[in-house]
Each structure stands twice: as C-alpha cells, then as structure tokens.
N, C-alpha and C positions, 0 to 999 in steps of 0.2 A: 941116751939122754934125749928130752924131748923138745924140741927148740917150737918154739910158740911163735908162730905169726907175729909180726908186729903190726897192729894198728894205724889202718891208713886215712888219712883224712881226706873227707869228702871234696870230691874236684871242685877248684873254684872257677868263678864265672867266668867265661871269654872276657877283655876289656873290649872299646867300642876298636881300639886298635888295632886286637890279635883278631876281630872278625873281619875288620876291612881290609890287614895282609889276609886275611883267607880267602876271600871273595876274589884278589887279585889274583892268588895264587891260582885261585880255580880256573882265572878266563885265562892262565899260561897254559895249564896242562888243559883244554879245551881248543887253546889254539895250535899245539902240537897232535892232539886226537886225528886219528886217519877215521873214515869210514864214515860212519852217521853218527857215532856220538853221541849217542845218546845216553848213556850212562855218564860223562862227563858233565852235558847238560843238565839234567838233573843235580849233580851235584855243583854246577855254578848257582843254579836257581834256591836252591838250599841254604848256597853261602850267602847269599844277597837278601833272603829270607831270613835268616838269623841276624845278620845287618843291621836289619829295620828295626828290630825293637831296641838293640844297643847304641847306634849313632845315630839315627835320627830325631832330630828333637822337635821337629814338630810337621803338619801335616805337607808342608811345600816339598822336606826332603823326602819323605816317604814315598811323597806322588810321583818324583823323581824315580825313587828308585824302583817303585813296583810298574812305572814305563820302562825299565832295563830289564824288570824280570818278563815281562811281554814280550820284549825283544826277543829275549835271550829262547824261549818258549816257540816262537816263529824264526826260528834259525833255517836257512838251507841247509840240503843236507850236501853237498857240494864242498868238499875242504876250501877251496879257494875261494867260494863269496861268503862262506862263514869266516871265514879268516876274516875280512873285510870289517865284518859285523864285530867281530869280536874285537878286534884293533879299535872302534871306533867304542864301543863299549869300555874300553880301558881307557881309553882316555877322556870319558866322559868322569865315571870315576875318579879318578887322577883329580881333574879339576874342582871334582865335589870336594875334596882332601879337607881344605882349608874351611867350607862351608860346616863340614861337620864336627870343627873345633879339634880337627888330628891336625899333631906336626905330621912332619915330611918323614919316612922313616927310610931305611936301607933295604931296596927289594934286591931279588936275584937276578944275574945278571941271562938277558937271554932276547933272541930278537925282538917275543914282543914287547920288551921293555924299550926297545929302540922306538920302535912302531906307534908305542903309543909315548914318548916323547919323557920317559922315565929318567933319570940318572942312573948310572950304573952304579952295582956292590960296592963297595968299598969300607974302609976305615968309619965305623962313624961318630960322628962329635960328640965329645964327651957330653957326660950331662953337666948342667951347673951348679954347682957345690949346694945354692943355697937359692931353691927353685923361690922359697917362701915371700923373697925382696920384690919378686913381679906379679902384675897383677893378673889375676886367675885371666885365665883366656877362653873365652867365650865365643860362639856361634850369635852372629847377631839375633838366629830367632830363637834362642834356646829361652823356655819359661823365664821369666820376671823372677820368681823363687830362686834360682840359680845366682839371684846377686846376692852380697852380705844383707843382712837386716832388714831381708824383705819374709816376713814368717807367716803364721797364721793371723795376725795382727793386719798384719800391712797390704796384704793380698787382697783381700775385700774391696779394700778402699779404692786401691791401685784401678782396678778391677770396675769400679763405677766410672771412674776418668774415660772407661773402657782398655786399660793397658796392662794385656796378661803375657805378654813376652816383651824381650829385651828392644827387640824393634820400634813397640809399641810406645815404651817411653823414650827413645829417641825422636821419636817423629812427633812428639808432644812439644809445642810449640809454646814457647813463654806467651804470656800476655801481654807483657811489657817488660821491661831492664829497668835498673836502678844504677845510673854511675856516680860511685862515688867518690868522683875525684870532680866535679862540678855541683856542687853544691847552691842554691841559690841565696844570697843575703835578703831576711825577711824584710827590711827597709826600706830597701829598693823598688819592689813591686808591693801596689795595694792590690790589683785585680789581678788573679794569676789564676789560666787557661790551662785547664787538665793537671796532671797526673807531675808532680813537683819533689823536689830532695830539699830538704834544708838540714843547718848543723847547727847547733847552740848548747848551753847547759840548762837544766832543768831546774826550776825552782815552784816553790808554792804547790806540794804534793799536797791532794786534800781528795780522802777516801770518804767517799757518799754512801753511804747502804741506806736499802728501802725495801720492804718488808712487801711491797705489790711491784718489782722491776728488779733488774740485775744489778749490781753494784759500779757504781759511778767511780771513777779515776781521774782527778782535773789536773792539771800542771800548767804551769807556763815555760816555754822554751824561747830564748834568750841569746840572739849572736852578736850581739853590739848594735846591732843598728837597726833593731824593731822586735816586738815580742809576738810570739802566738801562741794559741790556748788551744792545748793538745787532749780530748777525749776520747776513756779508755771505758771499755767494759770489761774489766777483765781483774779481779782485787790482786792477781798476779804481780800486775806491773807498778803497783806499790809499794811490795814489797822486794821485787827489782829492782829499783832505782831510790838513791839519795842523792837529798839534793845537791846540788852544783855539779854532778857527774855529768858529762859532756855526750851528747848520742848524735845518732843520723836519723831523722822522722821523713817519713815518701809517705804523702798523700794528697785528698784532690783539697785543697785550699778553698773555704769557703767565709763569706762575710756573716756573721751574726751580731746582731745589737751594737752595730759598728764594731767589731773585733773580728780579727782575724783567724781562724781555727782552723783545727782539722780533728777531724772524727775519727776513732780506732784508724790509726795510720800504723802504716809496718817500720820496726824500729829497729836499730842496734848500738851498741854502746860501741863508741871510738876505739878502734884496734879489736875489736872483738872476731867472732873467729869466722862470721859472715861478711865480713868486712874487706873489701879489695879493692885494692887500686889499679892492678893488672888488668881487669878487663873489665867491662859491665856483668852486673847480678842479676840472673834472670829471675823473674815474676812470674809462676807457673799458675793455672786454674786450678784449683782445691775442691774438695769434699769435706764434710766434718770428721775430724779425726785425724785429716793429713795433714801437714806444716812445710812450709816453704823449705825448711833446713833439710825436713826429710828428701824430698823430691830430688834437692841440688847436690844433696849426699846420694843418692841412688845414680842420679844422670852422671854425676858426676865418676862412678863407681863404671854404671855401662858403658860409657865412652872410652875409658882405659880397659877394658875388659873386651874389648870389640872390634879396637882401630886395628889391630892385626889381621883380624877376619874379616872385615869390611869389602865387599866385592860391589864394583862396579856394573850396575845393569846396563844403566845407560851403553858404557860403552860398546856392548853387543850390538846396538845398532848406531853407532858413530859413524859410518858412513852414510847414512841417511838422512844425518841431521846437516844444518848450514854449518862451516868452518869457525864463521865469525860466534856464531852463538856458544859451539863447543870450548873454544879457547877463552871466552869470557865467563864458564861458570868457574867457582872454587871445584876443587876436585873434593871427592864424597867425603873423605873421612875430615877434610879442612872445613865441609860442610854442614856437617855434624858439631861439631866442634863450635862453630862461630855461630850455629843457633843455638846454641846454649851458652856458651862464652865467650860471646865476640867482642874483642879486643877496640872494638868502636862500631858504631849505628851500622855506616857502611858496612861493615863484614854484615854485621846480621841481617840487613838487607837485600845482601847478595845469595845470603844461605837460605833466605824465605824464599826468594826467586827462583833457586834450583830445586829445593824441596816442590814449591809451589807446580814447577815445568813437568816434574817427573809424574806428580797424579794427573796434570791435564793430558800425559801422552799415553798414561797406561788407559785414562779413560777415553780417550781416542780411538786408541788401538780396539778397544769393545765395539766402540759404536760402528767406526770404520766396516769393522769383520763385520758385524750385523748388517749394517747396509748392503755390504760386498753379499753375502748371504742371500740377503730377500732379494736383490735387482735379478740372484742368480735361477731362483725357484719361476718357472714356467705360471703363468696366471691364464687368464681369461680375457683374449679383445674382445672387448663390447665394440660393435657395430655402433656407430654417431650418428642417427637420424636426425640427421639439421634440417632438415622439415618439420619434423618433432616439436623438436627444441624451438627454433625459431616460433611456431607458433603457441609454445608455453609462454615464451618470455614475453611474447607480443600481449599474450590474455592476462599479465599480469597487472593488477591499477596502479603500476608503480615503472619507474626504468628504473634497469640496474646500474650500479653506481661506477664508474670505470675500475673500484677495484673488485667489485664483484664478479667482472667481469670478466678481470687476470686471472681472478681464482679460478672460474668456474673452464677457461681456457686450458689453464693449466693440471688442471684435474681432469679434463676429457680426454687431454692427450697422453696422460698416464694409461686411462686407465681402456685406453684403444692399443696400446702396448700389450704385447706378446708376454711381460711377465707379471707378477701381482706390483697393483699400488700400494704404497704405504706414504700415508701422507698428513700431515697434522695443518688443521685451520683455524687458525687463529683470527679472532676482529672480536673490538671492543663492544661492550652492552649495545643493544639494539643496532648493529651493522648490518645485519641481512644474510646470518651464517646458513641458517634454513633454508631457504627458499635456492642459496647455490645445492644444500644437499639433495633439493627435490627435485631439480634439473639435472642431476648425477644418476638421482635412484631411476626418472624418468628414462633414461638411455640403456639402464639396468635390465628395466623390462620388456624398452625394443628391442632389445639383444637375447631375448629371451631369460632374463634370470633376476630372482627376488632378491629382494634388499631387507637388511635385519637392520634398524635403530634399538640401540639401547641407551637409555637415559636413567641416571644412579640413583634416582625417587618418581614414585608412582605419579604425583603432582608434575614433575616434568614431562613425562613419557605421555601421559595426558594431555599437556600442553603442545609437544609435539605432534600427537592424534590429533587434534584438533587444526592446528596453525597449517599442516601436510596433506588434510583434507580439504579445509578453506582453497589450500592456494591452486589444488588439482581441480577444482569446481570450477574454477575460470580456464578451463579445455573448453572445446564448443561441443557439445554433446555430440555430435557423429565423429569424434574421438575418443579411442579407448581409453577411459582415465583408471589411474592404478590404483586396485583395491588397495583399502588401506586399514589395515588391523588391529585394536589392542590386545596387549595382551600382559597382565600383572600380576602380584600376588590378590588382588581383591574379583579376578575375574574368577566368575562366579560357575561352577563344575561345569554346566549344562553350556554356556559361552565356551566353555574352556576344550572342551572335547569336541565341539563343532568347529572353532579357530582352527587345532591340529589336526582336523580332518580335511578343511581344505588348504592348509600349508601345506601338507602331505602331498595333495591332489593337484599342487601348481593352481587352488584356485584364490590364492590370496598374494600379489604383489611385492606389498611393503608392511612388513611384523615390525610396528613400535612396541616397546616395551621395559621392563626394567631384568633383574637379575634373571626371574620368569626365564627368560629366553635360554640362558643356558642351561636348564634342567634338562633331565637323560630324554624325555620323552617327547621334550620338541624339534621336530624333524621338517627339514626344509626336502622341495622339493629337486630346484634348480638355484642354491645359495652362491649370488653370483657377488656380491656387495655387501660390507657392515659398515654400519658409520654409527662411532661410540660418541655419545656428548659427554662433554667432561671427562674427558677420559682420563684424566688424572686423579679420578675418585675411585677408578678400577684398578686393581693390582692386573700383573701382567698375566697371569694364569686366568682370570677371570676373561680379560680381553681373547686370550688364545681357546678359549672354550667355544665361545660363539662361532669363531673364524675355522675349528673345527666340524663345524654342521653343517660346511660344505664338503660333501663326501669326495675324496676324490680328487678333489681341486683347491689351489688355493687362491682364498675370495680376493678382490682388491678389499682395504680397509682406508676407512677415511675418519681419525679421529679430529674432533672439533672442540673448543674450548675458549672460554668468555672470559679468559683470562690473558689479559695485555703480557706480554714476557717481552721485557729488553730484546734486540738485536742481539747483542754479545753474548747476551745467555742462551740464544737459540742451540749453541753449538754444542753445549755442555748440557742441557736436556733435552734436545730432540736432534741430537748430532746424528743418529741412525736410520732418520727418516726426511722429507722435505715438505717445506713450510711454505705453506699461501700464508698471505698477510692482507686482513681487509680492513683497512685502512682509513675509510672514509664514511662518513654518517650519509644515510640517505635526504636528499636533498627536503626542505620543508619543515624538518623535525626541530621543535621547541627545545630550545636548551634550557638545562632543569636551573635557577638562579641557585647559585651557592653564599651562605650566610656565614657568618662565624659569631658567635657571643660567647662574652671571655665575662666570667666572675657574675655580678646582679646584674648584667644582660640578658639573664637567660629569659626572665619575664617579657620578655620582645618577644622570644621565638617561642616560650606556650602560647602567646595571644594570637600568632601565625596558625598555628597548630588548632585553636577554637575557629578561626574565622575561615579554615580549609573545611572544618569537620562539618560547620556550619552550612558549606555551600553544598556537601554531600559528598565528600571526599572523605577520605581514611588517612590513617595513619602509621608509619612506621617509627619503633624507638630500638632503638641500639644500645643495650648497656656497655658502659667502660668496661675495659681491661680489666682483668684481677689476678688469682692465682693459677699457673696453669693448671687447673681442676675442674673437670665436668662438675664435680658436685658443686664446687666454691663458687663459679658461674652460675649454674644453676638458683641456688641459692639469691644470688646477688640480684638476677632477676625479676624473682618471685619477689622479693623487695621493695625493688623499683616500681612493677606493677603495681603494689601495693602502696606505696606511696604516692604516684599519680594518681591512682582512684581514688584516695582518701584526701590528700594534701592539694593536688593540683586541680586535676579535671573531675571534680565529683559526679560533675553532671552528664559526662560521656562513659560508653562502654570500654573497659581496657581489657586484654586478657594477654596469655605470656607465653611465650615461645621458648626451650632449652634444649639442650644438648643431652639432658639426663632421659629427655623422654622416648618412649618406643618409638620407632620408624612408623605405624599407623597411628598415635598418638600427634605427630605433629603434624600427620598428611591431613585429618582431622582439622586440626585446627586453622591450618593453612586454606580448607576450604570453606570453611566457616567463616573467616577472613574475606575470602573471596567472593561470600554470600551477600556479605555487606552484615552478617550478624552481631559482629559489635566494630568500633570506629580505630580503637588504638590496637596495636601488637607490640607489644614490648620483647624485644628476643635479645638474644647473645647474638653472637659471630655467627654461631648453625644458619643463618637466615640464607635459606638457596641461591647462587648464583643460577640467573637464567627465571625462576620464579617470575610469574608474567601476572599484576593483580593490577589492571587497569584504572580501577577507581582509586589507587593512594596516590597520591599528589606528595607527599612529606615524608623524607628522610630525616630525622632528627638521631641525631649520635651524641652521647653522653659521654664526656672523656675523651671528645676525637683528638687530641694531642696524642693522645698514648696510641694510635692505629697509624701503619704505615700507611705511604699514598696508595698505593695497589686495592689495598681493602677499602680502605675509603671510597674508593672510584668505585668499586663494586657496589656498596653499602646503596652511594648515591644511584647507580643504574637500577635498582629497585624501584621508581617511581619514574614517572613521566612514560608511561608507556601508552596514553590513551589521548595523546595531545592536548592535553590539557596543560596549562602552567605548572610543573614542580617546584619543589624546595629543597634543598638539602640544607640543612640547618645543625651549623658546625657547635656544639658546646662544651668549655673547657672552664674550671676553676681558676689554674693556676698554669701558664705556659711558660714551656723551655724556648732557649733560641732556637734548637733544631724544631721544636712543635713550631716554632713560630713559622717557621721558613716553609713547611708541612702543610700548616692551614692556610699561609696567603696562594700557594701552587695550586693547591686544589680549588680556591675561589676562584685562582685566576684563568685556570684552562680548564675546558672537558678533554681534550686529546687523553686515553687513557695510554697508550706508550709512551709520548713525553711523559707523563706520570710516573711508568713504570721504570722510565731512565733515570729523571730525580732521585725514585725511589733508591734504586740501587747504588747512586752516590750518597744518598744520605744515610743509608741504612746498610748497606752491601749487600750481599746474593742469599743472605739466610731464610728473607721471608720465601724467597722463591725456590731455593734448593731441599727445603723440607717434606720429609714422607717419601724422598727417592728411592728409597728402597724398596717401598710399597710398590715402584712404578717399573720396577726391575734395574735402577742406577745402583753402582755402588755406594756407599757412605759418603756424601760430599763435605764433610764436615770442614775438609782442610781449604774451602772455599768460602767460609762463613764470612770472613772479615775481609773479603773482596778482594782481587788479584785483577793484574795486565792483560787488558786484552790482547795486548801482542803477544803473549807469553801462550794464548791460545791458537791463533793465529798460526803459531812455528808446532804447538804436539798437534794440531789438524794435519800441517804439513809432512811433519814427522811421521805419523802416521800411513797416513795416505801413502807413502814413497815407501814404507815397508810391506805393506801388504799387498800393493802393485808386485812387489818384486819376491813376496813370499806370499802365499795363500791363506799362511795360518801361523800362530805364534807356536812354534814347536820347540822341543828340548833342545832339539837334535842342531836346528837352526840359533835356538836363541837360548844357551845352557841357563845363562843368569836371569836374563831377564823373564822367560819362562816361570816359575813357581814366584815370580813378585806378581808377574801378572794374574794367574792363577789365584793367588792371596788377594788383592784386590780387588776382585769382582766374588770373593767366595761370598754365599748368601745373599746373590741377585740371580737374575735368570741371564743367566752368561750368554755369551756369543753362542757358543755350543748348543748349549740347549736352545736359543732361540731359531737354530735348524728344522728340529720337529714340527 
C-alpha cells in the first residue's frame, strides 16, 4: 500500500516577537561561545537583521538597532571583553522591549539573563480571556495608519498637518479649548475680546441661496438675557437644527449694524457626543477635508494606545537638570494627556511648558555640540597689526561708534585664536557692519591670507565692491591697500579668467562676489577669512562650500546680517556660534521722519511723494500683503504700478519690481533705478535688504498694518542713505488694535531691536523663526506662538552640563533620548555632519 505524503503548508512568518526572543537567544549562546566566535556572531548579526524589518517601525528604532549590529561586527575577540559587550548589548535590547510595542515574554534561565537584568523562566501569565476590551497597544512612533480610521482617506490630509506617525499627532498642539461648563450669558457683555462659548436655543432658521456665492444659514441664538445672530455657510446646518433645540456656539463675537454676531462658529447640540463637562475640548488646526471630531477621535484613540509605551527621554538626563524644575513638570504621559484633555487651563499650561522645554533642550543639545565642535577644529592666528589697523581707522572720515568698536575687538581676538572663528554680526540698517568687516579682511592680509565676501545678489556684491574699495582708498598710498576683486555671474569670460589667474597666484586680496565664488574652478590661494552677508539667504551647504576653498585649513567665518533679532531669540538661532551686536547709529545721521495715513489721508502722502520727486529724489512703493503667492503678489504689483501711472502720478516715471521675475531681470531694474531712469519703484517685499540707492528719499508702504515691525523697519532703512531728509510714509484703509499699537511704534522709535522686541510680543517668533531649515535648524514650528524665555534659559543650561560631562549624545549613554534626538534634527545639517 502506498501511503501519500501529506501536504504541508508553507512556513509562516516569524512574528516581531519570535525574532526578538531570537536575537536574545543568539547574544546567550554568543555569550557562552569560547574562541573567536565567529560563527556565533554572524548568526547574532542575522538575528538582529531579520529584527528590523518585523519590529521596528520606524527609522529611530532601526538606527538603534543597526548601531547593535556595528557593535556586534566590532566585537573582541577576547571571551571576557566580549562578554562585556555582549551583556551590555542585551540589555540594551531588553530596554527597547517596551519601545517596540512587545510585552514582556518568559526567556531562559541563564547568567546572561542575570547580567543583563532579565527575570527568570518561570510560570507565565495567562493570557486574557478577552484581549479585544483593551485598547490596541502601540509604539508611540509606529505610523499614523496603525490607528482605527485612519485609511487612504485620512492619511493625505493627516499628512499636510505634517503627522505621519503616532508621535506626530501627539505633539499636535490644539489651537485653543472650548469649556463647556463656563458658558458666557450674551447679555451681559456687548464688547467681547477673542475667542468666546455661549449657550442658548435657536430660532428664526432662514436658508439664503445665491446663484454667484455659497449658501447662506441666519439664525438667532437666545439665552434669556440677549440674542446673537449666528452665520453659517454651510446648507448643512439647516437642515440640523430645528428650531428651539438648545446648542453650544464658540466663536470670536463681533458687532454689525449694531448686532451682535458670530460668523461660521463651531457648534454642538446640548448632551451631544462632543460635548463634556469632564475636561476642556481641544480646538485643533485643520486642512480641508479634516473635522475637529475626526482629530479628537484619532488623539483620542493614540493616547490610550500609547500610555503604556510611553518612555521618558528626559529622564536619561535628570541629573543634569535643576531639582526644582524636574519635580515641577507633569510626568510624560499626564503630559500628553492634559495637552489634549486637560481637565482646567492650568494643566494645559503646564503640558505646553513641558512639551515647549523638551524641543528647546533637544535644540540645545545640537547647537551646543556644534559650538563644542568648531571651538574644537584647529584654525588660523592671524597676526593683529595695530599699526595697520590704527592707521585704517585714523584714514577713515568718520570715528567708530563705541559699538563698532566692541565688535570689531571682539572679532580680532577671535580670530588671533589658535582655532577657527565662527561668528555672526548683527547691527541695524546703516550701522557701519562694513567698514568693521574691512578692518577684519585688512589683518587677513597682514597675516598673510585672502578674504572671500559673498553677498546673495549681484547688486549687493557690487555694492560691496565698491563701498570696500572707497573705504581702503583712504590708506596713505606708501601703504599696501588690498586688492580688491569682483567677481559674478555677469563678469564677463575674458575678466573672469584673469580674476582666477590671480586668485590662484595670491595676486588678488579680497574676492567680493556672489554664488560665483563657490563654483569648482574658483580657487583661492591662501583662504584665510569668509564673511557671508545675509547669511540667512544661504543654505548651510552653500556657506560650507566657500569655507571649503581653503585647502587644508579651516578659514575663520564672519557672517553679517541687517536684520535686528530680539536678544532672546539669539539663542534659538545662532545658539552655535557668537554674536557682536552693533547697536548704535553713527553719530550726524538724519533720521528718516515716519508718517502714518489711515483711510482719505493718503492724498497727504502722494503730494509728499510729488514734492520729493520734484526736488529730484525717487521713490519707493511697497505693495500690501496678499496671498502667500509669488504669482498673486506679483500680480498685485503689476496693478498697483498700473494704477499710479494712470490714476495717481501720470506725470512721473513708475516701473515695478516682483518676486516672479528672473534674478538678472531685477538686478536690471534695480539699476535702472539707481540710474535715476524713471522716479517711482513699485515692488513686493523681494525689495533687498542692504540695497544702497542714495537718491530715494521715500518709503511709502501700502497696507503697512498688515507688515510686522521687523519688515517695516527694514522697508523704512531703504531710503535716507545720502543725507538727505527721508520719509517713510505709513498707509493703511482700515486698522486693527494690534496694527494700531504697530504703526504708532514704528513712528515713534528708529531703534530697530526695541522694534524687533515689540515685534515678538506682539506677533511671537514666527516672522523670525522662518526658512530654518534652509539655515540648517530643525523645524521650529513648536515656537510659533511664542514661549518663556526662562524655559530657554534652563535647555541652554541643561545642555551645556550634558555635554561638559558627555562628548556626544550616544545610545550607549543616552538609550531614549538618543533616536528622539536624532528624529529632530533629521533633515537639517546635524551636529555630525557639521564636523566635515
């Protein structure tokens, strides 16, 4: 009889469980291996290898565990320091347990399981009858997808918020709460400030449709003791609601035709299922497509799906922080928790504060290492001829202003220093940033080595050329003055091959110019010095190009910038390097008058505008704010021009400046400008910081309510640069309180940092924290709506004291907090990389 095989069915897949006992099991029989092991090793590195693709869920644990398999790869071959390694390898592992969404399982009993701090074999707990009652248990970084009712639908959307893992909408910070157990009686307040709850019943539904708009929803809402008129867009809510059904309406209250109203406000019906008296209701930022319910059903979903997993980074470095500060935050997962459902203001306040500490320290930690980093790279003493020097400054037709003269202090003794400077200089329009960099370049070349300027438009760099030459011209001729260079995209072959012949040849000093310079084939002789303007228009790779074309050495770097930044925010964007601060106008200089016309005033400030053009002055115009859109600006421009030509100033030349047009298309116009070839410029915001046109006398700004102080002060530094009397001339239709508080500051001071302090309380860090990524900063986004500066204050310090006592954030040293750090600097030019 002939007995048939039975049919076997194909092996099924490891789970992420049976590879992580495998992996364990591997570093036991590895750590009982005599000899070298090498076949053992191999087969740990295998199991750790199979690992990655089943429990780790995203790229922090990976990174994690393929520094184990390094490890495991550089093993001694020594039984006893491999033991060592291997014990410590298990119980890194071990620790991951919980990170990778595995329970606790029952391993074999055996020293290393003492060693690396295992439980022993035994019994193990049953399972639970009825797993289905608890909620799924989750890795805080495992994808977004991995909650209920998040599909192909909802991931897109998710996904513009920027929240593609489970973290990500944890750390998604409501807008605001709604409690609704304080309700305000509409009777009581006519004038009501911000963001408001009321409770009443609805009456007088009345469905608008219109054939050229959306469909109109009026109602009146009614609590006994005043009524308000609630507008909807939405024919939805018509057919939701009848009338006398009681709801909750949250929105911002505003007065029309003496009534009091509110425009598409978010609603619920009494006892409805968004509805709670238990804690505040969080208000999240949306996308089209997403709904407040969805959000607070998903947040809601990963915080019980999490709090089990939930590891503390922080605590890795608790003893580095103050006592007092550690036992005053909420602990993580109460943290979490209370920023999304905090049970009163206070909780939520304290959960924004902890959230808030934990980005200032990890972004500490970067900058920290970075500084720690450059101070430690070897540079170049330049030799300080104070002979030199003293008789630059003496040939100048000007004295330095005492803080030019901190700067210029403080930058020499940098850069007489045995390693590289790295140094950023800040002073408001027209301070005299220049003339300290040409007393820097000048010590550059007594010391034997050339200086690179790069400036981020050909019109600067120009400007530069010029203003660098001027000022070396007042040396007394039986002193070497230092050649001085351009060098651009418009320099012409036959210049351009003679320049790099004698940069090559050490016979040219100081190379101004713009991107030009870091092309492959420009080569420095002896690149002793760069000093970037604007350097915040340069990405970080760009800057590191230049600073590469000194072979061999690294240059000192001096970046400079005409942009006022608050004190407090020094630390949060230029925490890696040190800041001059020039602070004072030089003595003589006309301050430019500042105007304001609000509504049919503006006719005052065109007639300003003719009787400047008239004495043979020019003109600048500033279009309003619009959408954030090159084209839509653009657009709006071309407009404006065209309406002053036609409507206003017929009799004067206008022409128009945008952000749509080619980089030699505006450098074009900009000198045609400068030509005196027509009177008015009409531009967007594109208008150059630093841009030098002596003959405009008039800033005139269209919409300046809608422009923070920072820009504005800029706007205005555009004119008065030829001693003459300026204008800035403020015009607005319609102004808010805060525009109001906006336009009398800027009439009332030039000081461009008190400006920029205002600014930041009136607006917070957003205008200023923007494009950080361009600059090599992480995401600052979780600083937009402004935070404590003591709360910076303590991650400076926090920082500083961990990397004193550790070199580098490592696994090894810092399990948890390691792959958070690494996640928040991912897609910037990290500590690491800013090595090379």
């Amino acid at each position: 009889m002939v007995r048939h095989a039975q049919p076997t069915s194909p092996p099924s897949t490891p789970t992420a469980e049976q590879q992580f006992e495998r992996a364990l099991q591997s570093l036991r029989v590895l750590w009982a291996a005599s000899g070298a092991a090498r076949q053992e090793v191999r087969s740990a590195v295998n199991a750790y290898r199979q690992l990655i693709p089943t429990a780790a869920a995203t790229n922090e644990m990976q990174t994690a565990l393929e520094d184990s398999i390094a490890v495991l790869e550089r093993l001694p071959d020594t039984a006893a320091e491999r033991r060592q390694n291997v014990e410590k390898l298990a119980n890194d592992l071990n620790a991951m347990r919980p990170r990778l969404g595995l329970v606790e399982g029952a391993v074999e009993k055996g020293v290393l399981n003492s060693a690396a701090g295992e439980r022993r074999a035994g019994r193990q707990k049953p399972k639970p009858k009825d797993a289905t009652t608890r909620p799924k248990r989750l890795p805080v970084d495992a994808a977004i997808t991995e909650l209920n009712g998040v599909g192909p639908k909802q991931t897109p959307l998710l996904e513009k918020l920027g929240i593609t893992s489970i973290i990500d909408l944890l750390n998604l910070a409501p807008r605001r709460y709604v409690d609704y157990r304080n309700p305000i009686q509409i009777g009581t307040h006519l004038d009501y400030a911000g963001h408001v709850l009321v409770r009443g019943r609805v009456s007088d539904i009345r469905e608008h449709r219109s054939s050229r708009g959306p469909t109109r929803v009026n109602m009146q809402l009614d609590d006994g003791t005043g009524v308000l008129h609630l507008t909807f867009f939405n024919p939805y809510i018509a057919r939701s609601l009848r009338e006398g059904e009681e709801i909750y309406a949250a929105g911002t209250v505003e007065r029309q035709y003496g009534k009091l109203q509110m425009v598409s406000p978010e609603w619920d019906k009494i006892g409805g299922p968004n509805v709670t008296t238990d804690h505040l209701v969080p208000v999240y930022p949306l996308t089209k497509g997403l709904y407040q319910k969805n959000l607070r059903r998903f947040t809601r979903q990963a915080l019980d799906s999490t709090r089990p997993n939930m590891v503390d980074w922080l605590a890795d470095i608790r003893t580095f922080m103050d006592a007092d500060v550690w036992s005053r935050m909420p602990k993580l997962e109460d943290a979490y928790e209370h920023l999304h459902y905090p049970p009163e203001v206070s909780a939520a306040t304290a959960a924004h504060r902890r959230m808030t500490l934990e980005n200032l320290i990890l972004l500490q930690l970067g900058l920290v290492k970075r500084r720690q980093d450059v101070s430690a790279v070897p540079g170049i003493p330049f030799t300080i001829d104070q002979g030199k020097l003293d008789t630059f400054v003496s040939s100048l037709p000007f004295t330095l202003t005492g803080a030019q003269q901190r700067a210029l202090d403080g930058i020499l003794n940098d850069v007489a220093q045995p390693h590289a400077m790295t140094r950023l200089l800040q002073g408001d329009v027209g301070s005299g940033k220049t003339v300290v960099a040409a007393a820097v370049a000048l010590m550059a070349m007594a010391s034997g080595y050339q200086t690179a300027v790069m400036a981020p438009t050909e019109i600067l760099a120009e400007q530069h050329f010029r203003n660098l030459t001027d000022q070396y011209q007042s040396l007394p001729e039986d002193q070497h003055r230092p050649r001085v260079t351009l060098l651009t995209g418009s320099t012409r072959a036959k210049a351009r091959r003679e320049t790099l012949t004698a940069l090559v040849e050490g016979d040219v000093d100081l190379l101004v110019g713009t991107h030009a310079l870091i092309q492959d084939d420009v080569e420095f002789s002896r690149l002793g010095l760069v000093i970037i303007d604007e350097q915040h228009r340069f990405g970080v790779r760009q800057r590191s190009q230049l600073v590469t074309k000194a072979h061999g050495v690294v240059p000192h770097l001096l970046s400079m910038t005409a942009t006022p930044i608050p004190r407090t925010l020094n630390l949060v964007l230029y925490g890696d390097m040190d800041v001059s601060v020039i602070d004072e106008r030089p003595p003589g200089r006309i301050s430019i008058k500042t105007q304001r016309f609000v509504g049919r005033d503006r006719h005052r400030a065109y007639q300003r505008v003719r009787e400047q053009v008239a004495s043979g002055h020019q003109v600048f115009v500033i279009c309003p704010l619009v959408e954030a859109s090159d084209t839509s600006e653009a657009k709006a421009a071309v407009e404006e021009a065209k309406r002053l030509q036609s409507d206003v100033f017929p009799e004067l030349r206008v022409d128009v400046l945008h952000g749509r047009m080619a980089s030699k298309k505006k450098d074009e116009v900009m000198t045609a400008f400068r030509e005196r070839q027509f009177d008015i410029l009409v531009s967007t915001s594109v208008i150059e910081v630093g841009i030098d046109i002596p003959n405009a006398t008039v800033m005139m700004i269209e919409g300046a309510d809608q422009f923070g102080l920072s820009q504005l002060h800029q706007f205005r530094g555009r004119v008065g640069r030829a001693g003459d009397q300026s204008y800035c001339l403020l015009l607005a239709d319609e102004v808010s309180p805060e525009g109001e508080i906006r336009l009398d500051t800027l009439v009332a001071t030039d000081d461009g940092f008190k400006l920029a302090e205002t600014d930041l309380e009136l607006r917070g860090p957003g205008d200023f924290i923007g494009g950080t990524r361009q600059s090599g900063l992480p995401d600052l986004g979780f600083l937009a709506n402004g935070f404590d500066s003591r709360l910076l204050a303590i991650a400076r310090d926090t920082a500083e004291a961990v990397l004193n006592a550790h070199n580098d954030i490592t696994y090894q040293h810092f399990p948890n907090l390691y792959p958070r750090y690494r996640q928040f600097w991912a897609g910037s030019i990290t500590p690491d990389e800013g090595k090379s």
